[in-house]
C-alpha positions as CSV (number, residue, x, y, z in Angstrom):
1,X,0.0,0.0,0.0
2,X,1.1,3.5,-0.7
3,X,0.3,6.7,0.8
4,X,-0.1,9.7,-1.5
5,X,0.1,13.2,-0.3
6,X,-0.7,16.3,-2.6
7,X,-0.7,19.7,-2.0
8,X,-2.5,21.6,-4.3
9,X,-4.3,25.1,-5.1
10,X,-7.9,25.4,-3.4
11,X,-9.3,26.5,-6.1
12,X,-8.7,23.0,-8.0
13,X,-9.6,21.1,-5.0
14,X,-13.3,20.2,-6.5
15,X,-12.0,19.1,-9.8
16,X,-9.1,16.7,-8.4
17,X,-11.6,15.4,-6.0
18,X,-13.7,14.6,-9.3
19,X,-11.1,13.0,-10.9
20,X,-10.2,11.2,-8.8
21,X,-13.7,9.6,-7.8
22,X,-14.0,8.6,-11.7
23,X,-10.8,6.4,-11.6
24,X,-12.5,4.8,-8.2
25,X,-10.6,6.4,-5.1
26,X,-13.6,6.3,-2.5
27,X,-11.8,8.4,0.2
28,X,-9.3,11.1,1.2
29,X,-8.4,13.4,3.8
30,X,-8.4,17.0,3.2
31,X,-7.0,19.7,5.3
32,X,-6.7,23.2,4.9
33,X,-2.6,23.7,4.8
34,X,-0.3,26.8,4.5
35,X,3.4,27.4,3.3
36,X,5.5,28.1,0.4
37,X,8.2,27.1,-1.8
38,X,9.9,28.6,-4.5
39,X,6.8,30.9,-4.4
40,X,8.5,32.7,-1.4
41,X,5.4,34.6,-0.8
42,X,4.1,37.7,-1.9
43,X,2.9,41.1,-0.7
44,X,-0.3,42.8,-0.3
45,X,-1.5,46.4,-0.4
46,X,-4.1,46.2,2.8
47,X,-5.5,50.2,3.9
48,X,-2.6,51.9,2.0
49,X,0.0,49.4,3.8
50,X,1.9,46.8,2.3
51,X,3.1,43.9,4.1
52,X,4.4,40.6,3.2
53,X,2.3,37.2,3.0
54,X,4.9,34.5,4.2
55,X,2.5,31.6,4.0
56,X,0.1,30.9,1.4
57,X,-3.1,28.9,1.8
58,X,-3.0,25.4,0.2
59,X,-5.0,22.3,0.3
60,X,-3.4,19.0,1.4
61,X,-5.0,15.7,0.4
62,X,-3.8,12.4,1.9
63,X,-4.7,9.3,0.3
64,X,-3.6,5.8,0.9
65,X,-4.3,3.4,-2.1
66,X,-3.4,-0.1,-3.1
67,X,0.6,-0.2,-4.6
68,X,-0.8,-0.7,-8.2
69,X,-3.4,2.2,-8.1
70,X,-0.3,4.6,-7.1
71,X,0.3,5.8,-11.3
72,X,-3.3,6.0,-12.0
73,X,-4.0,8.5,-8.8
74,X,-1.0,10.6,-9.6
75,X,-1.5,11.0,-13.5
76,X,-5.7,12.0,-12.3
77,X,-3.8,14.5,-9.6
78,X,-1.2,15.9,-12.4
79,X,-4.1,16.5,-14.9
80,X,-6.4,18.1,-12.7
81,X,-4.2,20.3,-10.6
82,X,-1.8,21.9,-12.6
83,X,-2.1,25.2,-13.9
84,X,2.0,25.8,-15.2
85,X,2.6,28.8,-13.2
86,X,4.5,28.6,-9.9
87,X,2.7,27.1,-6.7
88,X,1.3,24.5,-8.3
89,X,2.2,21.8,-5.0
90,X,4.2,19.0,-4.8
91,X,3.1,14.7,-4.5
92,X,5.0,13.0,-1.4
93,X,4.6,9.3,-1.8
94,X,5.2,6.7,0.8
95,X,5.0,3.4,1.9
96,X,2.2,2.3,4.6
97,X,2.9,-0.9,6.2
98,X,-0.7,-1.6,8.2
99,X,-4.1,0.0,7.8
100,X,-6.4,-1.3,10.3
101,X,-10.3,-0.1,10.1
102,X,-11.4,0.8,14.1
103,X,-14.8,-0.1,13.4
104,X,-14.6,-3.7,12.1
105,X,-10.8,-4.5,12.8
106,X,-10.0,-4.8,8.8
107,X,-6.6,-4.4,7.7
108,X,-4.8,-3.4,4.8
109,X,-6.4,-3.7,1.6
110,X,-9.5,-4.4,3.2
111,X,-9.6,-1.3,5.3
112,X,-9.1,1.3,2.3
């Protein structure tokens, strides 16, 4: 099992989470994120002062899927979310050894 982690501009939250339902990924967690990269930033004019936004606001989804579903997921993920200008995100992927569901005890495949 892998672990997929995108972070990704809010705005194309809705149409990655779209995507990624028609190639058969039943669920995710989203959070709210904030931080930069290359973007460093940026500055904003707020009441005639202007003062620097360090951290901007992102969307991280985390998404653990079986090993063979890993290309599909990212390719949806690429498609979807990228605009070609800077700030784009990043993918993180990663290896899960054990998923265990609380509710029925279920674990690994079963428990996606």
């Amino acid at each position: 099992m892998k672990k997929i982690e995108a972070i990704i501009k809010p705005f194309k939250m809705d149409d990655v989470r779209e995507a990624l339902g028609e190639i058969g990924v039943t669920g995710m967690t989203v959070s709210e994120v904030k931080g930069f990269g290359r973007q460093k930033g940026h500055t904003e004019l707020y009441r005639g002062a202007e003062y620097m936004v360090d951290f901007l606001p992102k969307v991280k989804l985390e998404i653990v899927i079986a090993k063979e579903d890993v290309e599909r997921c990212v390719n949806a993920i690429l498609e979807t979310a990228q605009t070609g200008k800077i700030g784009d995100g990043k993918i993180f992927i990663t290896d899960v050894e054990r998923v265990i569901r609380i509710r029925t005890g279920e674990e690994n495949r079963e428990a996606i």
